[in-house]
N, C-alpha and C positions, 0 to 999 in steps of 0.2 A: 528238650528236643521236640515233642510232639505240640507244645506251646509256641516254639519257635515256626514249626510246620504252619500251625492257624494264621499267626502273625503276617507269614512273606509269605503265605498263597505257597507253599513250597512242597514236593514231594517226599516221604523218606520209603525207601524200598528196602524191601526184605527179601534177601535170598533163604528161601527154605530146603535148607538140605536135608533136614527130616535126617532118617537114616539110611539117606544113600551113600552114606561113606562106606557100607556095608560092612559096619563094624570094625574097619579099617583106620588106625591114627593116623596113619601119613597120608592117605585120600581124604580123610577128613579133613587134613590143615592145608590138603593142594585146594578142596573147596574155598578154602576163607581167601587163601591167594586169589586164585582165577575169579571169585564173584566178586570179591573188593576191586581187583580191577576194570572189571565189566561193569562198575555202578552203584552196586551195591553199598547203602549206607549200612544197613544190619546182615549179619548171617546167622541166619538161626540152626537151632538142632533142638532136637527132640531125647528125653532124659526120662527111662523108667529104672524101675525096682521089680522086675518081671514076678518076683516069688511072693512080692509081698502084691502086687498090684492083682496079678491074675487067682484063681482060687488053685487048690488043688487039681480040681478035677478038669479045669479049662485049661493050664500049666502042661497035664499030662495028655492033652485028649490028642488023637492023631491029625495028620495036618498033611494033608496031600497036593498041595497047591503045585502049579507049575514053577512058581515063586516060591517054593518052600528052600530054605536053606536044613531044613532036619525034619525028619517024619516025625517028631513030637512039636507042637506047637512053641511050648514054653521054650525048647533047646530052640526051636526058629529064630524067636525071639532073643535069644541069648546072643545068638550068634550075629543078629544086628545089631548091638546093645554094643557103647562102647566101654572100655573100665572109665569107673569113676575117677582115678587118679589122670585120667587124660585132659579134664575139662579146664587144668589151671594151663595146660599148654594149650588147649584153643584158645581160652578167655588171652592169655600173655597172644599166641599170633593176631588176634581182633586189633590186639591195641597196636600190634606191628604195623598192620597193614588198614587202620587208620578206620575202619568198622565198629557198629557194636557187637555185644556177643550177647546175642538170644537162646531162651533155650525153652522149653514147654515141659515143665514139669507134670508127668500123672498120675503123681502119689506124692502123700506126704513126703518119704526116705529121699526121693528125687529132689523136692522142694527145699530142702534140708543140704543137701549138698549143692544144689545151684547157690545157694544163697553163703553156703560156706568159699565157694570158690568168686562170690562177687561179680555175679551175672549182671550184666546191665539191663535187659530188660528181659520181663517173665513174659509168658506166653498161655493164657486160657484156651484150650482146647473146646471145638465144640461139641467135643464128647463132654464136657465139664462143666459145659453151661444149665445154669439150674444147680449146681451141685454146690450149694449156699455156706457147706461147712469148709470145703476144700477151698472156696474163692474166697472167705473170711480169712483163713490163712496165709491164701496168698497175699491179699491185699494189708494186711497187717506186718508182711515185709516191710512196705515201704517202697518199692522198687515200681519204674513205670510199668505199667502190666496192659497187654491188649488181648481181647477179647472176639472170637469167632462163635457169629450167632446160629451156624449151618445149623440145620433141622429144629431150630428154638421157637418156639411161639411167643407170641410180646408179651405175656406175663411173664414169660422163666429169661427174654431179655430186660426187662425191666426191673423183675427184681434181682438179678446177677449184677446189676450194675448200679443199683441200689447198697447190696453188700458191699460192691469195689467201693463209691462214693462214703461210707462211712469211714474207713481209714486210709481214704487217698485223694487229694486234690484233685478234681476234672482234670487239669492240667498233664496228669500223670496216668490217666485213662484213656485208650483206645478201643475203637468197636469196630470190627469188619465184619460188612455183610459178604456172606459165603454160602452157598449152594453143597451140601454135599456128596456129592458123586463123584469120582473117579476113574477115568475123566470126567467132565464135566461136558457135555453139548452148549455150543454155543445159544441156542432155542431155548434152552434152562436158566442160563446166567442170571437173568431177574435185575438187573442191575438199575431199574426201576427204584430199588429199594434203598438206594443212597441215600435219595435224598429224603427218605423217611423218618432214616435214621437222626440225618441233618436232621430235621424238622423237629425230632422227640427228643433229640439230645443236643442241642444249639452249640454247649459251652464245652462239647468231648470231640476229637478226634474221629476223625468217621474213615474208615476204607475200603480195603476189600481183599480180600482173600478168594483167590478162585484156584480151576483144577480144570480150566480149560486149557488147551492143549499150546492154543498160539498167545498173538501177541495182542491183539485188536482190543482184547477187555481193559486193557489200562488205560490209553490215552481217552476211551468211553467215557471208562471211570471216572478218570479225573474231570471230565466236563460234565457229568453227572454231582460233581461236588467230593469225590474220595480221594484223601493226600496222601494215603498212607498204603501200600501194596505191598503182599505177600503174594510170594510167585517161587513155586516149585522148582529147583534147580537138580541137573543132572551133569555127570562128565560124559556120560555117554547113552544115551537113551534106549540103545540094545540090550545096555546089563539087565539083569534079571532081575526081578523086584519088582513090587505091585506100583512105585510111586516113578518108576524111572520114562514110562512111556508118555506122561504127562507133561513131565517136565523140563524146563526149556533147558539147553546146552547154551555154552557161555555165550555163545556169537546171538542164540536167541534172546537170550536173557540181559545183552548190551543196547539190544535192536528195541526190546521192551522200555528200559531205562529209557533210553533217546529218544522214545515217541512220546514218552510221558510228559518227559523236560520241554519237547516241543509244542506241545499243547497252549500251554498262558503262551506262548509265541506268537502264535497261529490268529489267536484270537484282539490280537494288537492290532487297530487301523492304522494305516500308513498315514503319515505325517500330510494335513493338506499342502502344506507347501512342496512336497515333493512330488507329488501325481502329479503327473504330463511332463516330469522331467528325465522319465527313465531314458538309459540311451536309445532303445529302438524308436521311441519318438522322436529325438532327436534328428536320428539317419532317417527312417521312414515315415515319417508324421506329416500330413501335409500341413501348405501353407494355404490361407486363402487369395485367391486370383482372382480379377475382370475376368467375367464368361465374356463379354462384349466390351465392346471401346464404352467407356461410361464417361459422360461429358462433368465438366465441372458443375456444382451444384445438384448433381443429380442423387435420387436415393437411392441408398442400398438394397434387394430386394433377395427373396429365394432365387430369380428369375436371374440375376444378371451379375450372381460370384457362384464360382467354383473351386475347387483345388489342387494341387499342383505340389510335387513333392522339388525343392528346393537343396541347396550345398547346406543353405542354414535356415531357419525355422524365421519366418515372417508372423505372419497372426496366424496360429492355427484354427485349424478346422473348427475345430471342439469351440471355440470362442465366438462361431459365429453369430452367435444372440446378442453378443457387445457388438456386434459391427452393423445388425439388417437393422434396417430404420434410421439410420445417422444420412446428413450430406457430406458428397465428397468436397474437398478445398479446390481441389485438380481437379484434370483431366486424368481419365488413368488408361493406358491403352489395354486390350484384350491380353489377355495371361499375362500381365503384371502382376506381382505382389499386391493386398493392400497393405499399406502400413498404418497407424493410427494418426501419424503425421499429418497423413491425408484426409481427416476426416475430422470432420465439426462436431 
């Protein structure tokens, strides 16, 4: 897939539902619907082991957020967290509805069941980045795996994908440049840094992950050089939760798709054979005319043609550098046509 991407110039987009299913199975697998419809080649979700990832004391500590689902942190977290037993009825609806099924493991226990239920692609967090024993593992799956550099500095990106590179072909490697904030300011983006990426890693997948609010950073992206987007998704951006005010709702997250897709569009010259034959030229294009009666043998000059819009297109306008300087054959009277008939 992301070999395929390099090849045709082609985008693949990822819908990140994170855990805004809000621990919910059946909002969960309404996401894979609505985003595979909206465009969506990936939908991703987010996979912990809260007992074993958090410590004791950060598990139990209190938790007053406005976003808080439980005044204990760990039970917060619990209660976004979906069962484990649900991920073979996301991964089965992925393949219904013609997606892959992403997920970002961050813990061993999580990596371990993604891989038992046959995730298609893994997900490095850029909490994870630098974290050389965890990405050893990952990358020792086997599975394509992409990686988010937010807050990384080039040695902990270059040796993190130095790890991935020993037990996975480039091919099966992605890097998206990412800003961490939540939201993200558009003045932050940085997206400057594509092509840096490009440039240090020629033969890997390069994209972007951002946490900007709209839509503008992708179709950027992509003429920046990034084929591959991660983009926050929401059902409704009211619900409570820290990732939902970010993230686009389906009608924005289609709107996102289409701009991307229309970018290599955009950037195509139009056909020379076809300029000057749009229809408004056609109906409204002039033709060139005698300003004056012009006698036979005489020259063409700035001084003595003009234009004249016609039922049907004579020489235009635009062509008048093929006509000043020629003799006519005729006579040609004042606002006639020329035609080339008329002329030596």
């Amino acid at each position: 897939m992301f070999r395929q991407s390099l090849e045709r110039n082609e985008p693949i987009i990822i819908a990140e539902v994170g855990q805004n299913h809000q621990g919910d199975l059946e909002l969960a697998r309404e996401y894979i619907k609505v985003f595979a419809s909206a465009g969506a080649d990936v939908v991703k979700f987010q996979t912990r082991d809260n007992k074993y990832l958090f410590s004791e004391g950060a598990y139990n500590a209190p938790y007053n957020s406005e976003n808080a689902f439980d005044k204990i942190y760990g039970l917060h977290r619990e209660k976004l967290e979906l069962d484990k037993d649900f991920i073979k009825i996301l991964k089965s609806d992925c393949v219904k509805y013609g997606v892959k099924f992403m997920s970002t493991p961050f813990d061993e226990p999580s990596l371990n069941i993604l891989l038992e239920n046959d995730v298609d692609i893994l997900k490095i967090a850029s909490f994870d980045l630098g974290n050389l024993p965890f990405i050893n593992k990952i990358a020792k799956a086997g599975k394509p795996t992409v990686i988010s550099i937010g807050g990384g500095k080039s040695d902990q990106i270059k040796s993190s994908l130095n790890v991935l590179r020993q037990s996975l072909d480039e091919s099966l490697i992605a890097v998206l440049h990412c800003v961490s904030e939540y939201p993200c300011n558009y003045d932050v983006l940085g997206l400057d840094n594509i092509q840096v990426l490009k440039d240090e890693f020629p033969n890997i997948l390069v994209g972007l992950s951002d946490h900007y609010n709209g839509i503008l950073s992708g179709p950027i992206g992509f003429m920046k050089g990034a084929r591959i987007f991660e983009k926050h998704v929401t059902l409704n951006r009211s619900w409570k939760g820290t990732d939902h005010n970010f993230a686009l709702e389906p009608e924005g997250f289609r709107k996102f798709v289409r701009d991307i897709k229309r970018v290599p569009l955009m950037m195509k010259p139009k056909e020379i054979s076809e300029i000057g034959k749009e229809p408004v030229f056609q109906k409204l294009g002039k033709s060139l005319v005698a300003a004056t009666n012009i006698s036979q043998g005489e020259i063409l000059t700035l001084d003595n043609l003009s234009g004249k819009i016609f039922e049907k297109q004579f020489i235009p306008v635009r062509q008048s550098n093929e006509v000043i300087g020629r003799m006519t054959l005729t006579a040609i009277r004042q606002g006639d046509p020329i035609e080339f008939s008329n002329l030596k």
